[in-house]
N, C-alpha and C positions, 0 to 999 in steps of 0.2 A: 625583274624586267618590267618596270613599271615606273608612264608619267604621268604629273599629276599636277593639280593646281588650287589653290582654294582663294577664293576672291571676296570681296564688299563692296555692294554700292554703295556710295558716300552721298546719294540722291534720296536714296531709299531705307536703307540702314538692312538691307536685304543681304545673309552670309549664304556662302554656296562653295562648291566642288566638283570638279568633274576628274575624271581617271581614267587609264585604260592598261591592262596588263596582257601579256599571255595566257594564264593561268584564267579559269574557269569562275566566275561569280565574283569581279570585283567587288562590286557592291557590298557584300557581305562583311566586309574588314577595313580597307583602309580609311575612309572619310569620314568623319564622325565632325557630325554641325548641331549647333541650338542656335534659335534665334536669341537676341540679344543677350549674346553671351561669346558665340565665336566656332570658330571649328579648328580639329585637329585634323591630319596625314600621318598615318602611320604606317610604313612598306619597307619592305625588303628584309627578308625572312620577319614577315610583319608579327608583329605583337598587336594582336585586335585591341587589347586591355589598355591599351597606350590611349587610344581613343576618349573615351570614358575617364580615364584617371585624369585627362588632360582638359578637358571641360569639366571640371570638381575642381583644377586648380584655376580655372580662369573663372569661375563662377567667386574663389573667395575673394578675387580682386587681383589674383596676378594677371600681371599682362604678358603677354606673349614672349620676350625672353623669358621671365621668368617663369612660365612655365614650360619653355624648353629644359632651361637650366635646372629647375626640380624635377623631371623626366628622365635625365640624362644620370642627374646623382642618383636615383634614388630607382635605375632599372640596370635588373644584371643583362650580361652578354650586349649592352648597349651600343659598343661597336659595330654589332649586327644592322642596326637600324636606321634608321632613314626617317626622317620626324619634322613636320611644317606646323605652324603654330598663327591663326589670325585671332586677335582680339576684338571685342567690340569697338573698339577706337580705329579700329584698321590697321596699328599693327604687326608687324609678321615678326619671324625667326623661325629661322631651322637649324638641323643637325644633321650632320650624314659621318654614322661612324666610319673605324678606319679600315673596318671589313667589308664596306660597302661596297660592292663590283663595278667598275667601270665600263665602260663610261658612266660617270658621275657627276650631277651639276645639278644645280640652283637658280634660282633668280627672285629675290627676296624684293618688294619694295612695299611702299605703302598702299593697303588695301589690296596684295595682291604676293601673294608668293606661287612659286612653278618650282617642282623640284621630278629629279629623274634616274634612276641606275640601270645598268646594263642598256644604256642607249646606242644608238646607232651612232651619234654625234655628242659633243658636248653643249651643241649648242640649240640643241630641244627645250629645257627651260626659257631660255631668252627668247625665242622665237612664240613661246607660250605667251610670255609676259606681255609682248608688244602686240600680240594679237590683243588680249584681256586690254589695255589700254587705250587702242584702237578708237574706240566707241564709247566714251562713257555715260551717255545718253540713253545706249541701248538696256534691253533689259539684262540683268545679271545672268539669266542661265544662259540667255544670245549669248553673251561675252564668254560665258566658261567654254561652250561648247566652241562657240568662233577659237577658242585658243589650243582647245582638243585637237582640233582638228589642224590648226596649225602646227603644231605639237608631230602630227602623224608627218604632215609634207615637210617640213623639216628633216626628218630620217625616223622619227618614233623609237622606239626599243632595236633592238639587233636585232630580233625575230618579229616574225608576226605579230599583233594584238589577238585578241580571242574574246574579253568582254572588257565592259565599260559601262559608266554609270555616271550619272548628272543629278545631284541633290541643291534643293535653294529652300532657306529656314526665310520666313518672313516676320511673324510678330506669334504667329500661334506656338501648341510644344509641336502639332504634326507638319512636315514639309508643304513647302509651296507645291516644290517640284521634286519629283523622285521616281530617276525613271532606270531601268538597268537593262542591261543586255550580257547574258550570265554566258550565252558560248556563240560565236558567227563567226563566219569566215572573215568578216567585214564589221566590225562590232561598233565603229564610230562613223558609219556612214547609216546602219541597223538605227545607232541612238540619235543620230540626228533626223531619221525619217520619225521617229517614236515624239522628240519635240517637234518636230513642225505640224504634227497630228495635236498633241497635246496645247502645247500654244495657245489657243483659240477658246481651251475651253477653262485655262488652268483658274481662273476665277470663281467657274463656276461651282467646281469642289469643295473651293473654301465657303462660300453661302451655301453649301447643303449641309455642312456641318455649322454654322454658325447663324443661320437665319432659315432654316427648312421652312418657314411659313408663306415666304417670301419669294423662294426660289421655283421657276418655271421653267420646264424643258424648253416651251418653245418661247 
């Protein structure tokens, strides 16, 4: 029971993710990003290790189908799985085995895939998609998170969400942004009050680890 998205700004070259399930600590499993390199979605009776395997195949130069496609050969029970692939070029491909619970859907394009199981509607990816496109001005985690949340008013999963998380890879190996909400009643309105806090300062982070000599609180 989990939707999902992973994007590229094509202004910035900034990769990112945002998610939200039932189940207790998104964050810890399905999104896996590097900067300039790409990220992977791995869900539904998720395999974390997809994550990982799947940036080691886009690092040797596959691109995004192709790293679908050597994912799919090369993992048992892979009908299980549920799997979104962006490259540094922007992009996408997915897979959704055929044991994958319905509602089930997608929405693949350039710099930008949305994929969904056990949804309310079939038409929660596409609703993702158009939000993530909306703006492309904005900043990249605005856009993931603007599409989460479209994502939820759209219909979201059959049942409640529970947590959610919003990651954005910029140029360093540690995230821009990486914010989680592991259990709430309410866990994409929790993450969006968590960015709008963060927002303001998310610069500042990266100069305390890149120029501390430099960096002043006030």
């Amino acid at each position: 029971m989990t939707f999902s998205l992973i994007g590229r700004c094509a202004r910035t070259g900034q990769i990112g993710a945002a998610v939200s399930t039932s189940s207790i600590a998104v964050g810890s499993r399905v999104a896996h990003c590097a900067a300039d390199v790409g990220a992977v979605l791995t869900q539904h009776r998720t395999d974390p290790r997809l994550g990982p395997r799947g940036l080691s195949l886009l690092r040797s130069g596959c691109s995004a189908q192709q790293t679908v496609d050597a994912l799919v050969a090369s993992t048992p029970d892979v009908q299980w799985r549920q799997i979104a692939v962006l490259d540094a070029a922007g992009n996408t491909a997915c897979f959704s085995g055929t044991r994958t619970k319905p509602e089930m859907s997608a929405a693949p394009a350039q710099d930008v895939c949305a994929i969904g199981n056990i949804l309310a509607n079939a038409r929660v990816p596409a609703a993702m998609l158009c939000a993530f496109q909306a703006d492309p001005l904005a900043p990249l985690a605005e856009r993931l998170m603007h599409a989460l949340e479209e994502g939820l008013a759209a219909g979201g999963e059959h049942g409640p969400v529970r947590s959610a998380h919003l990651v954005v890879m910029e140029r360093e190996s540690f995230p821009l942004v990486d914010l989680r909400v592991d259990w709430h009643d309410e866990p994409i309105a929790a993450l969006r009050a968590l960015w709008n806090r963060y927002r303001p300062q998310t610069n500042e982070y990266v100069l305390r680890a890149l120029d501390p000599d430099n960096f002043s609180i006030g």
